[in-house]
Legacy VTK file of the C-alpha trace (Angstrom):
# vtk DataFile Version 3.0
C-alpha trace
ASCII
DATASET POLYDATA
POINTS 112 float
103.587 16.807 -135.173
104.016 16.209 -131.332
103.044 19.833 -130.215
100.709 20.955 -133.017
97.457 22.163 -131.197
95.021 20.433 -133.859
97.461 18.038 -134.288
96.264 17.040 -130.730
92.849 17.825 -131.140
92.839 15.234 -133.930
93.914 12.640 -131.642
91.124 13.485 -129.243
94.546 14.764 -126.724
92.583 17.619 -126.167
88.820 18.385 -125.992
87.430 20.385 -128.661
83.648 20.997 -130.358
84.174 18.645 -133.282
81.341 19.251 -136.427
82.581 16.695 -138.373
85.325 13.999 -138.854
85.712 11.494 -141.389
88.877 9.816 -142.580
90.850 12.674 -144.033
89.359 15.710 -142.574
88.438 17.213 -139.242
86.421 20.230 -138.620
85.447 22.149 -135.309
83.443 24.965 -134.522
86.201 28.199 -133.411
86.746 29.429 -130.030
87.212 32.815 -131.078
84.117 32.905 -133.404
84.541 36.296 -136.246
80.982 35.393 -137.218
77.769 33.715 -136.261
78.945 30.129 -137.644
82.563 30.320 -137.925
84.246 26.474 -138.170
87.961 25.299 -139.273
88.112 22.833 -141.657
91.207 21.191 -141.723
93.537 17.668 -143.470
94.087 15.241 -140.700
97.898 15.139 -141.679
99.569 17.686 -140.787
100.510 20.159 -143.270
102.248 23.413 -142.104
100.995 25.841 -144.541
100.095 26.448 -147.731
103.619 27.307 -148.880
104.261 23.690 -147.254
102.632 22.162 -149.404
103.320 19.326 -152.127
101.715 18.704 -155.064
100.701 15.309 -153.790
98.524 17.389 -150.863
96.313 19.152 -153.725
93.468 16.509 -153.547
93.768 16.526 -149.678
92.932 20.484 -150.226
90.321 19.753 -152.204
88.652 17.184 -149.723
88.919 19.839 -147.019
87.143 22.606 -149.293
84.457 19.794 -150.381
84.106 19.118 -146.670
83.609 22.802 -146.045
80.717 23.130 -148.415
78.817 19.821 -147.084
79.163 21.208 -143.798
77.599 24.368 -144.881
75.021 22.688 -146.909
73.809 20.900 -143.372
73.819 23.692 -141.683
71.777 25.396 -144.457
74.540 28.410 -144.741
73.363 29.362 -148.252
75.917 32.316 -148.199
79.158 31.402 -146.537
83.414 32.811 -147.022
86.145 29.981 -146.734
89.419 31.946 -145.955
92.866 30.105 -145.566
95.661 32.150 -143.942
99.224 31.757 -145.066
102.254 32.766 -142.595
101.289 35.360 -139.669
101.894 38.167 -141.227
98.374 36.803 -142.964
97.060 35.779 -139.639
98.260 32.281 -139.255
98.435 31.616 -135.916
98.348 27.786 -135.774
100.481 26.205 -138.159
98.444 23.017 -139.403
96.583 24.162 -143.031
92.812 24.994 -141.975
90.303 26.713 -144.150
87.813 29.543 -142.145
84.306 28.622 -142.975
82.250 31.591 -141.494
78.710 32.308 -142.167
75.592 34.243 -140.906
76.645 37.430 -141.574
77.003 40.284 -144.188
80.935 40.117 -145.170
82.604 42.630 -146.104
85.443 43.301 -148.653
87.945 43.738 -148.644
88.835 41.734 -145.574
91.245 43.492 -143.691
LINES 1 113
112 0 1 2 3 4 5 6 7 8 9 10 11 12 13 14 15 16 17 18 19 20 21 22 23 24 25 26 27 28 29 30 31 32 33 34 35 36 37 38 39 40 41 42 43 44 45 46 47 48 49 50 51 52 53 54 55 56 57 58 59 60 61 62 63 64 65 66 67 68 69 70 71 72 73 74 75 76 77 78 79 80 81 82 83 84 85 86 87 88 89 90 91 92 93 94 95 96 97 98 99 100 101 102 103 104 105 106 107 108 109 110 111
């Protein structure tokens, strides 16, 4: 997708902290941090949402989530919450699936 923000990112279009990249998944550190480590882990195809998706993304999903918890695992975030957000009403602002990894504090619940 031409004007999807990570989209771009992805392509290196626009500059961003990348933690990791491999051949299906991308993940950067957030520029609006909600905790002390808070990265987005996302597919490198575009997928709008969650709703979006097709049965043939499930393993994709699942390589993003594994990604997530390798990432944490470096980082040594023993305790760590990996959110996705689904539509804006639950606070999807960019539409390209990305799961929250955040970390480093006490979380709360419920979430808000």
């Amino acid at each position: 997708m031409n004007n999807c923000l990570f989209c771009r990112m992805i392509k290196k279009e626009i500059k961003c902290k990348i933690e990791y990249e491999d051949e299906k998944t991308f993940a950067i550190h957030d520029i609006n941090p909600q905790a002390p480590a808070h990265l987005l882990v996302m597919p490198k195809n575009h997928i709008e949402s969650i709703s979006g998706m097709k049965e043939s993304d499930a393993g994709l999903i699942g390589d993003v989530i594994h990604c997530a918890k390798q990432i944490a695992a470096s980082k040594g975030l023993e305790h760590y919450r990996l959110v996705f957000n689904n539509g804006a009403d639950a606070g999807q602002s960019i539409f390209h699936i990305h799961l929250h990894l955040l970390s480093g504090r006490k979380m709360h619940w419920p979430p808000g």
